[in-house]
Each structure stands twice: as structure tokens, then as C-alpha cells.
C-alpha positions in Angstrom: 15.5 -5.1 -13.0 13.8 -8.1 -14.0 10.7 -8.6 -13.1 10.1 -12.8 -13.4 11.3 -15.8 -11.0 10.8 -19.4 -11.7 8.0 -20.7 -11.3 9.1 -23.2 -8.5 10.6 -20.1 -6.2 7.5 -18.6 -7.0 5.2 -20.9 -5.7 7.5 -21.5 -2.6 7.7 -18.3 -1.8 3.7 -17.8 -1.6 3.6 -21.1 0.2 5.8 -20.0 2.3 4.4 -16.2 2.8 0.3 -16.9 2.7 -2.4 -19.2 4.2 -5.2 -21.4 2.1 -8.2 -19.1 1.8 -10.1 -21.8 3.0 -8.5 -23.2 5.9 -6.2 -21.1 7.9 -5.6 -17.6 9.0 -1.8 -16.2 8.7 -0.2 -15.6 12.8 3.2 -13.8 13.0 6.3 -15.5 14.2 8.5 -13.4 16.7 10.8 -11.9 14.0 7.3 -10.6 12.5 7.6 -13.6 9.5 3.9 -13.5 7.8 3.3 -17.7 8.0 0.4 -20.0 7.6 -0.4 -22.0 10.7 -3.3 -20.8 12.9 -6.8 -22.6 12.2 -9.4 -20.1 11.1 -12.5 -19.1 12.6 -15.3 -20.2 11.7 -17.0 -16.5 10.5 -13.5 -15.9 8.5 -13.2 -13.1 6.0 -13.5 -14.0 2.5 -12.0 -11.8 -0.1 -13.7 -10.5 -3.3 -11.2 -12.9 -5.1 -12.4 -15.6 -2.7 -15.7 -15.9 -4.3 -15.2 -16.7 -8.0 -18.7 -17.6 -8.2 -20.0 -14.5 -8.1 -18.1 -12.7 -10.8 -16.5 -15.8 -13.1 -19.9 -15.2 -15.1 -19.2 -11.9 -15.6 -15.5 -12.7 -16.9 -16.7 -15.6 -19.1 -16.4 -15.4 -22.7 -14.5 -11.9 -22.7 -11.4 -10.8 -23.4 -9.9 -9.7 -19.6 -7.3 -7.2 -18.6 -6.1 -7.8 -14.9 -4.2 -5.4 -12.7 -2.3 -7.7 -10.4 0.5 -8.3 -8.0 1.5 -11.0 -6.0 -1.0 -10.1 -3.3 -3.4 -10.8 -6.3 -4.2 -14.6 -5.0 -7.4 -17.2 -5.3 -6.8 -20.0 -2.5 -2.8 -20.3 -3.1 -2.7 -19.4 -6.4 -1.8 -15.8 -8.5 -5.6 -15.5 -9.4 -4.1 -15.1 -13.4 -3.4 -18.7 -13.4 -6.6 -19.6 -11.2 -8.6 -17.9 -13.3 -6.6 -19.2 -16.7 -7.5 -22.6 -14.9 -11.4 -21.7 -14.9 -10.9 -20.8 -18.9 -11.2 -17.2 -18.6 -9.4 -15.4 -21.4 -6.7 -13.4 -19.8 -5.1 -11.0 -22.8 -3.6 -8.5 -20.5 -1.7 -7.9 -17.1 -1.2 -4.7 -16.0 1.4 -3.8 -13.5 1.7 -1.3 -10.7 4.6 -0.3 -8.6 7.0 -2.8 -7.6 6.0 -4.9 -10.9 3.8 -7.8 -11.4 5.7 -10.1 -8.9 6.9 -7.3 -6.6 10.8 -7.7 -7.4 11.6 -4.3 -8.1 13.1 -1.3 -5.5 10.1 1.2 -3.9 10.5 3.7 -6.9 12.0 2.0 -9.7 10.7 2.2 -13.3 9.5 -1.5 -14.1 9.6 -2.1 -18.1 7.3 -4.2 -20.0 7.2 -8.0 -20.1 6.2 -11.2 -21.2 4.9 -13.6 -18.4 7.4 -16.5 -19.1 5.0 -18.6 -17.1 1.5 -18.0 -19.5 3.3 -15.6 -22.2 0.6 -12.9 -21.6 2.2 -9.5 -22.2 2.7 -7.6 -19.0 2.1 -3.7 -19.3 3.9 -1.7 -16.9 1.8 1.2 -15.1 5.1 2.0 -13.3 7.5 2.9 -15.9 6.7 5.2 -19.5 3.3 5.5 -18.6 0.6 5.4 -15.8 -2.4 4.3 -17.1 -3.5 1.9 -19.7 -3.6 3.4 -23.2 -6.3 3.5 -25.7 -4.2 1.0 -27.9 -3.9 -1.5 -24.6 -7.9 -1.2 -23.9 -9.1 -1.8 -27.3 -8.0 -5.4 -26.7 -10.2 -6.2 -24.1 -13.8 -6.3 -22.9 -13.7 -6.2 -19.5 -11.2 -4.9 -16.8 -10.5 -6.5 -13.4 -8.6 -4.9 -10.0 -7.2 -7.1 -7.6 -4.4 -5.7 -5.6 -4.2 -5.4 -1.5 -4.2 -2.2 0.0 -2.8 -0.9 3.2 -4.9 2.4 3.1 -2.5 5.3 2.6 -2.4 8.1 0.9 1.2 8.1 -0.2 0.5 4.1 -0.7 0.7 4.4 -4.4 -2.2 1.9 -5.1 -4.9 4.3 -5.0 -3.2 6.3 -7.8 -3.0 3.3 -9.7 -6.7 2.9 -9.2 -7.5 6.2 -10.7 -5.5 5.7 -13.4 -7.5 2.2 -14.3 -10.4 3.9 -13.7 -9.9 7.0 -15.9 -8.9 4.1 -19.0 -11.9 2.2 -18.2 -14.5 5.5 -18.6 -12.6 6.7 -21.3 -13.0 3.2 -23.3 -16.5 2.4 -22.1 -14.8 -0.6 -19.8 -16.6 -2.0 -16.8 -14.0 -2.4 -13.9 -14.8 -4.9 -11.9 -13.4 -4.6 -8.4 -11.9 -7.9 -6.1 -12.1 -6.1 -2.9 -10.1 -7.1 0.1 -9.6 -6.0 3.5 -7.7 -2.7 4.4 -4.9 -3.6 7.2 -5.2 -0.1 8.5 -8.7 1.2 8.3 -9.0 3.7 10.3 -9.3 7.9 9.6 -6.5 10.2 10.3 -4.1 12.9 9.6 -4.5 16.1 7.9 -6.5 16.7 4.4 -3.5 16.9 1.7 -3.4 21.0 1.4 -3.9 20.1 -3.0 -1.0 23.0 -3.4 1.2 20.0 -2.7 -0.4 17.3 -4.8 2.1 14.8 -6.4 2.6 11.4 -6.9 2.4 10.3 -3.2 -0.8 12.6 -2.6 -3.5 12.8 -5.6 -6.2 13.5 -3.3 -7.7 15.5 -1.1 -7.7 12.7 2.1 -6.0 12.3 5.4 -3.0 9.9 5.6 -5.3 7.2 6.2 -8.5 7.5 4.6 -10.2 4.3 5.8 -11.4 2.9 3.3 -11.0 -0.2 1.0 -10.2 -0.3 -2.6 -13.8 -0.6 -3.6 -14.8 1.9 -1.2 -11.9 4.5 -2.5 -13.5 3.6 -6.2 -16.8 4.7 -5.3 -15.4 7.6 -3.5 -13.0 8.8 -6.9 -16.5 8.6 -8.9 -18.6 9.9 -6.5 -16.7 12.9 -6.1 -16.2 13.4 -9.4 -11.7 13.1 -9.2 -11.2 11.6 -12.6 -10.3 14.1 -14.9 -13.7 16.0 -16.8 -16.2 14.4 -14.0 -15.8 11.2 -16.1 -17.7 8.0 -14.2 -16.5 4.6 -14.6 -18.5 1.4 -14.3 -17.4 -0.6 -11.3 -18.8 -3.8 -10.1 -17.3 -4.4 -6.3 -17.4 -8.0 -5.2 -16.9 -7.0 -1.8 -15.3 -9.1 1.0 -17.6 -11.2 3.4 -17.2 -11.8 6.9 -15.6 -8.2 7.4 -15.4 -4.4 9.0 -12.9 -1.8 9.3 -12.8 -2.6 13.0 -11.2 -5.9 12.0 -7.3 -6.3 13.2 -6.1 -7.9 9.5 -2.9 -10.1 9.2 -2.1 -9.5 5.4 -1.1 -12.8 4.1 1.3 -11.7 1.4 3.4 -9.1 2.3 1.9 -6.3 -0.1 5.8 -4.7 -1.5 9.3 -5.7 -0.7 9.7 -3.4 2.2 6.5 -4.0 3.5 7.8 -7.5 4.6 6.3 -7.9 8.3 2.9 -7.7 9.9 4.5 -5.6 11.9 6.1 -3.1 9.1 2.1 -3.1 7.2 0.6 -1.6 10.7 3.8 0.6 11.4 3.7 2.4 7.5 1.1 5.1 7.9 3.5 6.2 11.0 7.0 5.3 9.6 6.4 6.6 6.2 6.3 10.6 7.5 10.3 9.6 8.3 10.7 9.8 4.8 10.7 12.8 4.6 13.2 13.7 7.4 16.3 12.6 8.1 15.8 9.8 9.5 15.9 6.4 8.3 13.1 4.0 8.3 15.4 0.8 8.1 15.6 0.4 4.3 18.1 -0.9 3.4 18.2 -3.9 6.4 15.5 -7.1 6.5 13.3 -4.9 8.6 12.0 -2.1 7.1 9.5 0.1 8.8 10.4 -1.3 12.3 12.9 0.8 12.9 14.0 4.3 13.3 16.9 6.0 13.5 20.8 7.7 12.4 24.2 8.1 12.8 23.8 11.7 14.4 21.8 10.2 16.9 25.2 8.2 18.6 25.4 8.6 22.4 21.4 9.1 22.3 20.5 5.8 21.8 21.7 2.5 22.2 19.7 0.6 19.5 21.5 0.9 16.2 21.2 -0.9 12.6 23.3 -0.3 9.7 21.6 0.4 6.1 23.3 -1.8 3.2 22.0 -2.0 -0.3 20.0 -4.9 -0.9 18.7 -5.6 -4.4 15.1 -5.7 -4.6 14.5 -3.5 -1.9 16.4 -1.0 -1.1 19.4 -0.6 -3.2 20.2 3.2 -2.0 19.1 3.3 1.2 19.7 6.3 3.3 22.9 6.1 5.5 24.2 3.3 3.4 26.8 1.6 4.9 26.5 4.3 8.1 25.2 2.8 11.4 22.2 4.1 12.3 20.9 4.8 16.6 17.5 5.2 17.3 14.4 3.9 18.1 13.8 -0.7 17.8 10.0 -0.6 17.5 9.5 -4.3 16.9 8.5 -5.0 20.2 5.0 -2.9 19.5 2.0 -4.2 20.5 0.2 -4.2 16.8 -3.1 -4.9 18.3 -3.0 -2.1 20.7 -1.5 -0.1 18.0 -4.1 -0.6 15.7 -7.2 -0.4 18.1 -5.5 3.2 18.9 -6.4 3.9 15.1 -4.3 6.8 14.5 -1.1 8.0 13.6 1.9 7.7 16.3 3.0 11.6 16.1 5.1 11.1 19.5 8.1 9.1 17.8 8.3 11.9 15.1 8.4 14.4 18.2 10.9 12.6 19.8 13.5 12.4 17.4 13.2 15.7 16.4 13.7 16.6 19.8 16.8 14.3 20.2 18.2 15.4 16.7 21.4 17.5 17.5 21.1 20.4 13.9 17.1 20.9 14.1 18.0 22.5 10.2 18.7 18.9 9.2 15.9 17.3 10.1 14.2 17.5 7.2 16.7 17.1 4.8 15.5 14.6 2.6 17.8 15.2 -0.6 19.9 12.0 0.6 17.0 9.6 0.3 16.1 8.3 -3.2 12.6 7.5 -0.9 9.5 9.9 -1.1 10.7 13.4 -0.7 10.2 16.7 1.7 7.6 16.1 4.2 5.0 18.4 3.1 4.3 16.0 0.4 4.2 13.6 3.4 1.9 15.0 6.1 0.3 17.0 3.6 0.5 20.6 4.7 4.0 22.8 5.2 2.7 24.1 8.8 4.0 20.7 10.1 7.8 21.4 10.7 6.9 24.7 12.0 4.4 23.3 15.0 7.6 20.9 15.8 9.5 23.9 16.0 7.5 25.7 18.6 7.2 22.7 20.7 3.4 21.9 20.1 2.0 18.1 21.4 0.8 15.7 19.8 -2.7 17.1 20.8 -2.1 20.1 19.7 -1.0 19.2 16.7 -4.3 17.1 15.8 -6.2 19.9 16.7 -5.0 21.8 13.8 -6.3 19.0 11.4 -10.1 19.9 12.1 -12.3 20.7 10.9 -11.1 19.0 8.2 -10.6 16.1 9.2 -14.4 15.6 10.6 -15.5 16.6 7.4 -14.5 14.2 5.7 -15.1 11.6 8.2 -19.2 12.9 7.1 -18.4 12.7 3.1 -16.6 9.2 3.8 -19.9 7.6 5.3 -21.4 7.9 1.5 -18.9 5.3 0.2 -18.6 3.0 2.8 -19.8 -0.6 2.2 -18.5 -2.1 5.6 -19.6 -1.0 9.3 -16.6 0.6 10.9 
């Protein structure tokens, strides 16, 4: 796909989609729109990126790699251009998945580019390669990481992270960190059993970890998870005005189906459902609010149908099949996200209410994620649905893990939770 827009839909669209760092605060319309409306208050977060202050002397002079995406933003502006503004020397930007200006399908290899806006080359770390090379480092002086989070471990950012990371020691690079807030900071889920480490699970963490980006940096060193014990030099400009208690409203919607407030505090949940049967509305303008499928007819009333739609979801599951299951736009997102944990009950549900119990976690249809031990991160997970265990029974099953590393998080932490 390609990866550039104008520049003028560009800038509309982040108009549009995000609030002046400054001024405002994002609120959510009723169809769950991210908007910039509501005044601020007066002890507002401020983002690493926020303060270019405190690190523009550290950039000064050097020749800069950037990973980016369009949640990579100074005030209203992609922080490469703010910072091409301030005279900082930008030779580099490094793309995750999704691709620099988040245009491209959950999954689909993203090519390298040339920004047609600045004509800096863009180096894809989601296509032929993962990390930056020794060829791409030797260019530059300095590295810099500014990408939002929403604190998964399938959430493919963290990966990224490593990757950077790994390039960085390898090269004798200083990273330097833009931290922002985590939408979802809380702990839970079981420890990813390593036997079934992949590309959506490189770590040994729950589903949510709880941390933010700088924090999960500290964490990879401190642990010693890049490859050979290898340390990289961070510097985390870390966010002001801020704590994992903190109900956030993302002000650019972090990856194309990741659209809604709504869908950012629903993920760590929905996101198992890739790994069933069941579709998590890919495929329709509301991704991640939604549950459901066609064998589910007479069960439900609520349906949606699944269509391909080009920079999003271009084969969904059940494409062109209506769907019945579960509308869960309606959540309350702040009692939702004060619970902070997982909502196993939908998962039990559905499973309940799905008529061939064998095909539940069939996931060879989806072009999505994969087979749910991947997922949840253990392959005891369809069994205890199969015996009928509870919710609480279930999560009882995650300790001790769970607890312990709750206790080795507290090392990394740089916000009260």
C-alpha cells in the first residue's frame, strides 16, 4: 500500500483527530469520534514530546534517527516537522507497523519510502526487516522514540522497542525516550508461558503489563531481554502531570482499527477474540466495539456485517457475512477502566452461546493474530472454558505469577500507580 497522503489531508485529519497540547484536552462524541473541544485542566499532562526544552539540546547538532507514527505529535504538528522547524537534523525515519502515517492493514508488510513532504528516507521496521541495520545506524548520532502506546502485550510497539533498543546497544546509540501516557495501565492476565513466544508475545508479561514506554525500556534492560544481556543507553523524558491511575483520552487514534476511545480501552479485552471465532468488527467503522458471528443468528439481535475496507481491514473475518453478537459501545469506559482488568465474562459468554464448541477457536479464517494461546498466553485457557470455570476461577490460575511480577514491575516504574 502506499504509505503517504497530501499534506493538506494530512494536517486535516490531525486537526480533526487531536487537541493543542497546550490548550485543550480530547472528549468523545457519542459515536466514540476522538475530537478536540473540552478546556484543559489546569494540572494537565504533558508528554515527553511536550517539553522540547528539555531534550532539543540533546538533539542539537546531531545527526537524528526518529521512530515515528502519527501519534508522534509536538502541539499539532508530526514532531519530524516540529522538530525540522527547531533545526534539528532529521536523517532518518523509522517506521513501525501500520507505517509512518498509519495507512496500512493490521499485518501488512509496509516497504520503504521517501517522505514526499521533507524527502527523508523512511525505513520500514515492518516489512524485510525488524530492526535498524548496522548500515541505517552508522548514519546517525543519536536515536529518538516517540510512538503512543496502549500497553499490550500483543500491541506490537513494545517489540518494536526492543528491536530499536538492540540497534542502539549494538551501535553505541543513545535512545532517547518521548514518553507518553499508557491508555490502559493497569496489570493483568497470565505471564506469556515463553513456549509460545512469537511476534504478538516476546516477553514474559501479562496482557497488560502497566507500564509506559519508558518504563517497559528500563524493564527490557533491566532484565537483561535484549539478546547477549546487551544494555542500551536511554534518556526518558518522562510525562508531567501524570500516573497510571489516570483515565487517558488518546488524542490520535494510535492504528487504523484502533479508531475510538472506546476501541483503545476495549483492545486488551477484544483482542483475545482474535483468536476465536469470533469477530471483533474488523472490517466495519467500529472495530473493537463489537463482538460477534453468523452462527450466533437467533441468539442475538445485534448484528454488523464485515466488508473489506482498505486501510483497515481488507480481509476481515466473515467478509460480507452478517455477524449477531454482542454491541458494546454503550460501555462505561471510565468504569471499565477503574475495574483495571480484563473482561473474561464476554469471552465466557460467547463461548457458551457458540452452537460447535470445536469451532470456537478456529482462527485459520482470520488473517488477524492467530490461535489463542499466542493470545492469553498459556494453552490451559480453552480447556478451563471447557469445564465451565468462572471468571474467578480462572484468574486464580494466573498467580502466583501474576503477583510476581507486579513485585519485579515496582523496579521500573517512574509514575505512582
Amino acid at each position: 500500500m502506499t504509505m503517504f497522503v497530501r499534506s493538506s489531508i494530512v494536517i486535516g485529519a490531525f486537526l480533526l483527530s487531536r487537541f493543542a497540547c497546550a490548550d485543550t484536552q480530547p472528549r468523545t462524541h457519542a459515536q466514540g469520534q476522538i475530537t478536540a473541544e473540552t478546556p484543559a485542566p489546569a494540572s494537565k499532562i504533558i508528554t515527553g514530546a511536550d517539553q522540547v526544552p528539555a531534550y532539543l539540546p540533546l538533539l542539537k547538532g546531531k545527526r537524528v534517527g526518529m521512530l515515528v507514527n502519527q501519534t508522534s505529535v509536538i502541539g499539532k504538528k508530526l514532531s519530524v516537522d516540529s522538530l525540522r522547524s527547531h533545526g534539528i537534523d532529521i536523517k532518518a525515519i523509522f517506521g513501525p507497523e501500520h507505517g509512518f502515517r498509519a495507512n496500512a492493514s493490521n499485518g501488512a508488510v509496509v516497504k520503504d519510502e521517501i517522505d514526499k513532504e521533507t524527502g527523508i528516507p523512511i525505513i520500514s521496521l515492518y516489512g524485510a526487516k525488524r530492526k535498524p541495520s548496522k548500515a541505517d545506524m552508522a548514519g546517525l548520532d543519536i536515536m529518538v522514540f516517540d510512538i503512543a502506546d496502549v500497553g499490550c502485550r500483543f500491541y506490537t510497539n513494545i517489540n518494536t522497542l526492543a528491536d530499536v533498543m538492540e540497534a542502539c546497544a549494538e551501535n553505541n546509540k543513545e535512545l532517547i525516550i518521548l514518553d507518553r501516557p499508557n491508555p490502559n495501565a493497569y496489570v493483568d492476565g497470565p505471564i506469556l508461558d515463553m513456549r509460545f513466544k512469537s511476534g504478538i508475545g516476546k516477553f514474559p508479561i501479562p496482557a497488560t503489563h502497566g507500564m509506559t514506554i519508558g518504563e517497559f525500556a528500563q524493564m527490557i534492560n533491566g532484565e537483561g531481554w535484549l539478546p547477549n544481556k546487551l544494555k542500551c543507553k536511554i534518556n526518558v523524558i518522562k510525562v508531567k502531570n501524570y500516573d497510571h491511575s489516570m483515565y487517558y483520552e488518546m488524542p490520535v487514534k494510535p492504528s487504523p482499527n484502533l479508531n475510538t476511545q472506546a476501541s483503545v480501552i476495549l483492545y486488551p479485552t477484544l483482542c483475545l477474540f482474535e483468536g476465536t471465532i469470533i469477530s471483533q468488527g474488523r472490517g466495519t467503522y467500529m472495530p473493537f466495539t463489537v463482538l460477534g458471528a453468523p452462527a450466533l443468528k437467533g441468539k442475538y439481535d445485534f448484528n454488523f456485517k464485515p466488508v473489506s475496507i482498505k486501510g483497515m481491514s481488507e480481509s476481515p473475518l466473515h467478509q460480507d457475512a452478517t455477524c449477531y453478537g454482542l454491541d458494546l459501545r454503550n460501555t462505561d469506559l471510565k468504569k471499565f477502566h477503574a475495574a483495571k482488568k480484563i473482561n473474561l465474562k464476554w469471552m465466557i459468554e460467547l463461548y457458551n452461546a457458540y452452537p460447535d464448541k470445536s469451532k470456537f477457536f478456529d482462527s485459520s479464517q482470520s488473517k488477524a493474530m492467530g490461535r489463542i494461546e499466542r493470545l492469553i498466553g498459556n494453552d490451559v485457557f480453552v480447556k478451563q472454558l471447557a469445564q465451565g470455570m468462572s471468571e474467578e476461577e480462572i484468574r486464580k490460575t494466573w498467580e502466583p505469577g501474576l503477583t510476581t511480577y507486579k513485585k519485579m514491575r515496582k523496579q521500573y516504574t517512574l509514575y505512582a500507580d
